[in-house]
N, C-alpha and C positions, 0 to 999 in steps of 0.2 A: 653394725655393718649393713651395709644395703647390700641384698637380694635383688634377682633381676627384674622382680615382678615390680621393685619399688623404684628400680631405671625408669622403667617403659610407661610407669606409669608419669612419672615425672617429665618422659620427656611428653608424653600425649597432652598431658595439661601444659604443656609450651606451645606447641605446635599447632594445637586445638583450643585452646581455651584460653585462651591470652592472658596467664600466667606469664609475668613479670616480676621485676625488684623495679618498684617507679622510680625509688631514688636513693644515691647515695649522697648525703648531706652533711657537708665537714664544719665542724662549728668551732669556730675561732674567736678567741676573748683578744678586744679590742683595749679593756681597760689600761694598759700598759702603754698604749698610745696616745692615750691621753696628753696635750701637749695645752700650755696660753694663749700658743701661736699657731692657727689652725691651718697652717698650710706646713708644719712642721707638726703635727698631728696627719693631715693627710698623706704627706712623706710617708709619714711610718708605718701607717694601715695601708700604703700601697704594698709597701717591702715583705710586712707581715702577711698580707693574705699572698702573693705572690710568693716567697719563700714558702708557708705551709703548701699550699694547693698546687704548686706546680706541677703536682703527677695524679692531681687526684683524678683526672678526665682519663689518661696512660690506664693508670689502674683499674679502675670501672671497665676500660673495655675488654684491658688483660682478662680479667676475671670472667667478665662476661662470655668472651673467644673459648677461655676454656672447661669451661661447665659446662658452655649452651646455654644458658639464662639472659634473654631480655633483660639488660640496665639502660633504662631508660633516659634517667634522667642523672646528672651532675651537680651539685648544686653548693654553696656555701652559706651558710647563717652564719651573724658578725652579731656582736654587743649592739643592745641598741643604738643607739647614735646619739639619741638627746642628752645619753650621758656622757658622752664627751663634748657633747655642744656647750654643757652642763663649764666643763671645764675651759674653753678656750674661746665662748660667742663667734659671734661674726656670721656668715650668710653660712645657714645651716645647706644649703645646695651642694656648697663645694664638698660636702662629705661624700650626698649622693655620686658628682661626676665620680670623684677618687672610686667609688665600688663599684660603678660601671666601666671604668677602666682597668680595675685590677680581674673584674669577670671576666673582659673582653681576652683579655691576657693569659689566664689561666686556661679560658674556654670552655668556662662553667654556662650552663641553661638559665640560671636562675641567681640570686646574692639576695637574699635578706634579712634585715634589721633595722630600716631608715625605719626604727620603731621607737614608740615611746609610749610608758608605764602608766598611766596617772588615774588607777583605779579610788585613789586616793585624796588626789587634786594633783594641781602641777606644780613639779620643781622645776628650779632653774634650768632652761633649754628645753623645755619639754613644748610649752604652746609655739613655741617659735620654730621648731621642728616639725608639729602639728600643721601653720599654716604652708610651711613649703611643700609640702607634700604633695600639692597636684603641680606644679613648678617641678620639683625634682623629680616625680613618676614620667611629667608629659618630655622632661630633656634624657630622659634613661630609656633603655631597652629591656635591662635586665633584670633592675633596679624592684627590691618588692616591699610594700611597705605595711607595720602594723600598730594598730592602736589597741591597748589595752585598758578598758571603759572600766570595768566592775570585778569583784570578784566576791566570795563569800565572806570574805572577813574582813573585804572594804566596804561594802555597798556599791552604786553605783554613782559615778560620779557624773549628775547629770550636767555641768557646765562643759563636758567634755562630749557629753553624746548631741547635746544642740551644737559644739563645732562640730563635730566630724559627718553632721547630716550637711552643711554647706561645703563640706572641704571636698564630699561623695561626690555631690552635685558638680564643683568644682572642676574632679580629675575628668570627669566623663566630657565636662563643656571642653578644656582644654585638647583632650584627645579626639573631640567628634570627626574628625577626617580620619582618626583611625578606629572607628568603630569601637571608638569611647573606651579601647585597651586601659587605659589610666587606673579607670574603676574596679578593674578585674585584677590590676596587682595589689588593691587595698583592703585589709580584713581590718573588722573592728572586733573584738576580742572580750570574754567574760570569763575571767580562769585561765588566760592563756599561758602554755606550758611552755617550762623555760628548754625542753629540746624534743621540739616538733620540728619533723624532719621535710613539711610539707610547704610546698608555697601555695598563697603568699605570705602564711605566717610564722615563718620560721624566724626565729632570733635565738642568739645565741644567750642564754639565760646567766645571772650574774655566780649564781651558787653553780656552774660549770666546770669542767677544768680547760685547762689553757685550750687546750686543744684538742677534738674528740669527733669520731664519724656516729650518723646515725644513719639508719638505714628505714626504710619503707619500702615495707611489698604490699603488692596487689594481686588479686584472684576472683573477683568476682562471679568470674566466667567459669571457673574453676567447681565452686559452691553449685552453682546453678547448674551445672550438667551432675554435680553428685546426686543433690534431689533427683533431679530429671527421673533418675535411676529408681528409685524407689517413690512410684508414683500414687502408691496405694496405703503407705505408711502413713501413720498417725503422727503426731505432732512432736512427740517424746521423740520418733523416731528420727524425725526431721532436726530437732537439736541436737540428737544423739551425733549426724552425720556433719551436722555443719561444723563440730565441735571439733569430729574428728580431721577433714577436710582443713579447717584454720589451723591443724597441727604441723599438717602436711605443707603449707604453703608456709609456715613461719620457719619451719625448720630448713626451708634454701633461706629464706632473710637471712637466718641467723649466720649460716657456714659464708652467705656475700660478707654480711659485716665483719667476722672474725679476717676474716682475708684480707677485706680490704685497709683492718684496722694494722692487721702483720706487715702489711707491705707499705702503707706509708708511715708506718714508726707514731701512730698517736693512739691512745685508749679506745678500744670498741665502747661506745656510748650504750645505744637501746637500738630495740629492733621496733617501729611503729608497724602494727598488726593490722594494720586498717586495712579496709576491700574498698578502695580508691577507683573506680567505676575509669571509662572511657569511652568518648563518642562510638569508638566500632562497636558493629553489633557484637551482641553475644558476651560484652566485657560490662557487665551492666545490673548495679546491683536494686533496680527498679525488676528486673528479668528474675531477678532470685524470688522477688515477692511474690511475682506474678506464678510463679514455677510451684508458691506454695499454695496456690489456690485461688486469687485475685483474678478475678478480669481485666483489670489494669491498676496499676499503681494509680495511688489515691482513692480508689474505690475504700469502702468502711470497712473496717478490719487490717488498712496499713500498717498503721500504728500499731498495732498489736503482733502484726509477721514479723515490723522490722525490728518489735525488742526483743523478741526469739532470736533474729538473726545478730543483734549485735550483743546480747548476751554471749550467745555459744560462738562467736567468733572469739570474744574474751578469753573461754573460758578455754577452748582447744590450743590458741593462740598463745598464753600465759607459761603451757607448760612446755613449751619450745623452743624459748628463749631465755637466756641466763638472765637477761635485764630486759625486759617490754616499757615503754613510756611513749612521749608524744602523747597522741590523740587516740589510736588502738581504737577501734570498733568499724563504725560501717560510716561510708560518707555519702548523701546524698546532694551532689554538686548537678543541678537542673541541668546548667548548659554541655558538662562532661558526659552524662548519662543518659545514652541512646534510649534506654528506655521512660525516663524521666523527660526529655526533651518532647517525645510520642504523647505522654501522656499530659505535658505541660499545654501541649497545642491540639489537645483533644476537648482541654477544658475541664478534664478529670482530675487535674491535682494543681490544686488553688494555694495558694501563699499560705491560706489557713489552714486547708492540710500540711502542707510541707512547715508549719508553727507547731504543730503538734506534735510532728514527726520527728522534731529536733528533742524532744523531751527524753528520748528514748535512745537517741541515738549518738554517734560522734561525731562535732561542729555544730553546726547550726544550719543559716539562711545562706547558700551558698553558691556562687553565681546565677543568681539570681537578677534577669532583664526586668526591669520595670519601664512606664514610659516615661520618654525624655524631658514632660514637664510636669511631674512630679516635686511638689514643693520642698525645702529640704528640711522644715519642721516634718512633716511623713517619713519622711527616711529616717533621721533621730528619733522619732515615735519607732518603728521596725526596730533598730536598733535598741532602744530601750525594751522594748518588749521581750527579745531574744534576751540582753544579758538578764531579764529579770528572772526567766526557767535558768538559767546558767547557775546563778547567786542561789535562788533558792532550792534546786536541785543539789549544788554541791559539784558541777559537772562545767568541763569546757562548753561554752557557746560562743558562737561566731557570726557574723555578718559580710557578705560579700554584693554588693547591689549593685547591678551596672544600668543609671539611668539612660535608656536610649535617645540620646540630642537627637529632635527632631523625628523620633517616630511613635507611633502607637500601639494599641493594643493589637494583636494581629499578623506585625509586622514582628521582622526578626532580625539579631544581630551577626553575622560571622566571623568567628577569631581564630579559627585554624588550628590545627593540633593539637594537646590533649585539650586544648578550652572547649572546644567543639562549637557550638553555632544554640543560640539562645534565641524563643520565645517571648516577644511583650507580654509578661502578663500583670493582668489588671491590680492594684491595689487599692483600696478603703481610701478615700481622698478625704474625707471629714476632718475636720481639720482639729488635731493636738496642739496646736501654735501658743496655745496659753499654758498647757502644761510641761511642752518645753522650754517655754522662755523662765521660767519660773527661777529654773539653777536649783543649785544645792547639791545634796546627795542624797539620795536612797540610802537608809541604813541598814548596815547589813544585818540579816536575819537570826533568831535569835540563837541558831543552833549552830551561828558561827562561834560562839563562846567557849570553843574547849581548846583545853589547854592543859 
């Protein structure tokens, strides 16, 4: 039972500390849709996500009106697509429009899935998915799409990371009137989970059930004013508090998800724990480090606050939810995190810190400006690099890069709401051009062998 101290305290971290649920994420299996005829395949994935999702925006705000909790966000992950491209060919686009029409409809923020697997290499539908990708991102609004490069018990498949450095390059030329949006709905993936509740990488995974919510909260801001409080404590102390604090903020996740799961009649899935950062001050989990004793995020000793902080987010976190999955720990997204953004245009936190920082932490390279003529052997070099801490950690990695058409180091991008406004910053030009042309795959490591 909640006590009043445990109201007031709940509702001040709302009010104050931009405590939110970012999103409620309904994942829907497409496989059934599957049709030869792909316009009789889009028929039915429109009917399908429309018949499920038709309350799911209703719902989220019900819920939201009556607790007082910030839901942010709406959103729907679907079966990848290449597998049903898999099944019926033909101009893998038309699946895209059908999901930006059935979003528009339902009234969801975000749809995705235009995603495809090929940690492995490619099956049928998968590279022909692969190249529409900046075609289908730059004709969609809502549209989010992902590639899944490597994993620990494939390797890397590196004929897939030399496309997806042109296709990067690609979405951002295609969208450069829109401040190169295209790039920033695309992740490239190392481990990616089959129900991560977060865009742009959400997909509905094949081992799922028909139909299932997942939920994501965020606290950032939350964390950071707990420290705040015990300014003189020792380190022990400080994961003692973060621990306790992720308990507190996963335990509304969890009562959003059960509700939202009761009231539209599908399975509550996972609650993702993650501290999903956002441009407002104060929501900013670059502020959490600095609150530990940094001068600024990136200074030496990052790496080392943020695996304190995304351990004892774990570990608070875990015991407050009946099912935890997704991505769960700390995300450090440059262009979302006011404080990350500070420190990206101070010149204190380089690509190679924020490389390291991925090792520690949950995702990876995550919007991330780079400049707009960046060649796209470099980008598949970043991306090889990320999935290779991903494979050999055992741990999700990600890649989010939005090359800026036409501008430079110095200059900046703006995308508006939670994407927030992105920093060029410089990257290693030397050129990998021979060791991604090369193909093959990276083998996976040897302690992928159990079984």
């Amino acid at each position: 039972m909640l006590n009043t101290r445990d109201i007031l305290e709940t509702i001040r971290m709302i009010q104050d500390e931009n405590l939110d649920i970012r999103t409620i994420t309904m994942g829907i299996s497409l496989l059934d849709c599957a049709d030869s005829d792909i316009n009789k395949a889009c028929t039915k994935i429109h009917a399908k996500i429309s018949r499920l999702a038709e309350n799911l925006v209703c719902v989220g705000d019900d819920i939201g009106r009556e607790y007082g909790i910030p839901i942010i966000n709406k959103r729907v992950a679907v079966t990848p697509i290449a597998m049903l491209l898999a099944a019926s060919g033909g101009a893998p686009v038309a699946y895209a429009r059908t999901l930006e029409r059935a979003a528009q409809d339902v009234g969801v923020n975000f749809i995705g899935g235009y995603s495809a697997l090929v940690q492995k290499g490619f099956a049928a539908g998968d590279e022909a998915l692969i190249r529409s990708i900046p075609e289908a991102l730059a004709a969609t609004e809502h549209v989010c799409s992902s590639v899944n490069i490597g994993s620990t018990k494939a390797g890397i498949n590196m004929d897939a990371v030399a496309l997806m450095g042109r296709i990067i390059r690609e979405c951002a030329e295609r969208t450069a009137d829109r401040n190169c949006i295209g790039a920033a709905k695309l992740v490239a993936f190392c481990n990616a989970p089959e129900d991560n509740p977060f865009m742009a990488g959400a997909f509905h995974g094949a081992g799922e059930p028909d139909c299932v919510v997942n939920v994501g909260v965020s606290g950032p801001g939350v964390v950071r004013n707990a420290i705040a409080k015990i300014a003189d404590a020792d380190i022990t102390e400080i994961a003692d508090v973060v621990k306790k604090t992720a308990f507190k903020i996963t335990r509304i996740g969890q009562l959003v998800a059960t509700q939202a799961a009761e009231r539209l009649g599908v399975p509550f899935g996972i609650v993702d724990l993650s501290l999903a950062p956002t441009p407002a001050v104060g929501d900013s989990v670059a502020y959490i480090l600095e609150e530990m004793g940094l001068e600024q995020c990136g200074a030496h000793g990052t790496t080392a606050a943020l695996a304190l902080l995304n351990d004892a987010v774990k570990k608070g976190g875990v015991m407050a939810s009946s099912h935890v999955g997704g991505l769960s720990g700390a995300f450090i997204p440059v262009s979302e995190d006011a404080g990350m953004i500070a420190a990206a245009r101070s010149g204190v936190l380089s690509i190679e810190k924020l490389e390291a920082m991925t090792a520690v932490c949950s995702v990876g390279l995550d919007m991330i400006v780079v400049p707009g003529d960046t060649p796209a052997e470099v980008l598949s070099a970043v991306l090889a690099d990320e999935a290779a801490i991903g494979m050999v950690n055992g741990k999700t990695t990600a890649v989010r890069l939005i090359p800026a058409i036409g501008r430079g180091v110095g200059e900046e991008l703006e995308f508006g709401g939670l994407l927030g406004s992105g920093p060029v910053m410089p990257l290693n030009t030397k050129s990998p051009a021979k060791f991604i042309s090369r193909g093959g795959r990276i083998p996976a490591p040897i302690h992928s062998l159990k079984n």
